[in-house]
C-alpha positions as a Markdown table, in Angstrom:
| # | Residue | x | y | z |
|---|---|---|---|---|
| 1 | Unk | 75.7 | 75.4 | 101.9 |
| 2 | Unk | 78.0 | 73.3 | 103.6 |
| 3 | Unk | 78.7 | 73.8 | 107.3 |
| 4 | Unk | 82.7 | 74.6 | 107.2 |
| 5 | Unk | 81.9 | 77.2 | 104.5 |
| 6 | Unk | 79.1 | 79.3 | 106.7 |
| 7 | Unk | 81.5 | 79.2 | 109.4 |
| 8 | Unk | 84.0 | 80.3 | 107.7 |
| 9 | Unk | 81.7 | 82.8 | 106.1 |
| 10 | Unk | 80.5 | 84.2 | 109.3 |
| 11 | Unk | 83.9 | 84.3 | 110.7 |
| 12 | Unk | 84.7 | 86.2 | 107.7 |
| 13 | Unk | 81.6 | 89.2 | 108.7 |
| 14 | Unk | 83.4 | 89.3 | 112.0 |
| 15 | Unk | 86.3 | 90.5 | 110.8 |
| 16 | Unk | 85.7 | 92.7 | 108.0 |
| 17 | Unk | 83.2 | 94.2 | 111.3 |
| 18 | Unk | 85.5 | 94.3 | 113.8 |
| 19 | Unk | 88.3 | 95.9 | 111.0 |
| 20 | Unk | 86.1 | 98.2 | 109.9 |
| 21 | Unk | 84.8 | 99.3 | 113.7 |
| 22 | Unk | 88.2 | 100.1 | 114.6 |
| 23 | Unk | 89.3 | 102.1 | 111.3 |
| 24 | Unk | 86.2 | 103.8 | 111.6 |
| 25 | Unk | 86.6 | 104.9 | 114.8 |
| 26 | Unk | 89.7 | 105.9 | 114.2 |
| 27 | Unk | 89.9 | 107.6 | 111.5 |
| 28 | Unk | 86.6 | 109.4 | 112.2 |
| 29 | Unk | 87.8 | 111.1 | 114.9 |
| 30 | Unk | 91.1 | 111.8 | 112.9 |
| 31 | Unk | 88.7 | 114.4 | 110.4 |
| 32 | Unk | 87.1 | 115.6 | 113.1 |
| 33 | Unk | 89.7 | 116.6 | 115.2 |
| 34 | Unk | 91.7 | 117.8 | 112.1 |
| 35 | Unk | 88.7 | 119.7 | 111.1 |
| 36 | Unk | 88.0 | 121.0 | 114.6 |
| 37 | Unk | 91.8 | 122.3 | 115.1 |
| 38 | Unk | 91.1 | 124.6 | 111.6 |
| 39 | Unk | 88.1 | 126.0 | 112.9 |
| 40 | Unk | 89.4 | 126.9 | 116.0 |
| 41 | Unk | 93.1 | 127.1 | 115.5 |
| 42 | Unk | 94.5 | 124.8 | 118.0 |
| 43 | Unk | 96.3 | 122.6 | 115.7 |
| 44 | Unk | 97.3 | 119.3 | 117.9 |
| 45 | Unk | 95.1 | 119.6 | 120.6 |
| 46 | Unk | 91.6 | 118.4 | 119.3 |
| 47 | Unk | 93.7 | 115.9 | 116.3 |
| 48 | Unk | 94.6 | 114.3 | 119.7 |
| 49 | Unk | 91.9 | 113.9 | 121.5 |
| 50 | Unk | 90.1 | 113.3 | 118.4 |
| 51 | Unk | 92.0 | 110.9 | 117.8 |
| 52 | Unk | 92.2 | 108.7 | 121.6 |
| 53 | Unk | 88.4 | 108.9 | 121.8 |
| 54 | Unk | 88.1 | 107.6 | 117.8 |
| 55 | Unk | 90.4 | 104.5 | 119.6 |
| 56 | Unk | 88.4 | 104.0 | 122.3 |
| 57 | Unk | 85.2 | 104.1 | 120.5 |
| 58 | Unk | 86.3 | 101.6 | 118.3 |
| 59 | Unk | 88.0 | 99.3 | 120.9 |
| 60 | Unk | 84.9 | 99.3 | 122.7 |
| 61 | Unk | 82.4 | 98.2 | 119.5 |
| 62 | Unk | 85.0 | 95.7 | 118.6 |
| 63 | Unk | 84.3 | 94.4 | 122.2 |
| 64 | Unk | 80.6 | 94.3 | 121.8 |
| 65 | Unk | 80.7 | 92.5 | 118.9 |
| 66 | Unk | 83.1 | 89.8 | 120.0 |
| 67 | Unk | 81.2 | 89.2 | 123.6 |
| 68 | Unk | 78.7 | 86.8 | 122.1 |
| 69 | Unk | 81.3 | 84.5 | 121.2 |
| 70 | Unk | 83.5 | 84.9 | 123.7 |
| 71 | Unk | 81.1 | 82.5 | 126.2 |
| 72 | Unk | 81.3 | 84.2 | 129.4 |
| 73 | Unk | 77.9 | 84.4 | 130.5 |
C-alpha cells in the first residue's frame, strides 16, 4: 500500500475514533440520565448531569487519543 493512502487511512481511524468517543459519551449518559429521572422521578435533574459528565467523558478520550500525535512530550 502506498504511503499517502495509509496516512490517509489512519487519519481516517482517528476520526471515526474521536467521532464516535464523543457521541458515545454523550449520548450514553443521555439514556442513562433519561432512564435514571423515570426511576426516580426527577425528570431534568439526572438528563443533565447525565448528560455534562457523558461530555466530559468524551472530551477527555478524544484527548487521549489525540496526545500521541500532538508531539508535546
Amino acid at each position: 500500500m502506498p504511503k499517502g493512502k495509509s496516512t490517509l487511512l489512519k487519519t481516517a481511524g482517528l476520526v471515526s475514533m474521536i467521532t464516535s468517543c464523543l457521541i458515545g459519551g454523550t449520548v450514553g449518559g443521555l439514556f442513562f440520565g433519561l432512564w435514571l429521572d423515570s426511576q426516580i422521578g426527577t425528570k431534568p435533574l439526572f438528563l443533565i448531569i447525565f448528560l455534562l459528565l457523558g461530555l466530559l467523558t468524551g472530551c477527555y478520550g478524544t484527548f487521549q487519543l489525540i496526545r500521541p500525535h500532538l508531539g508535546d512530550d
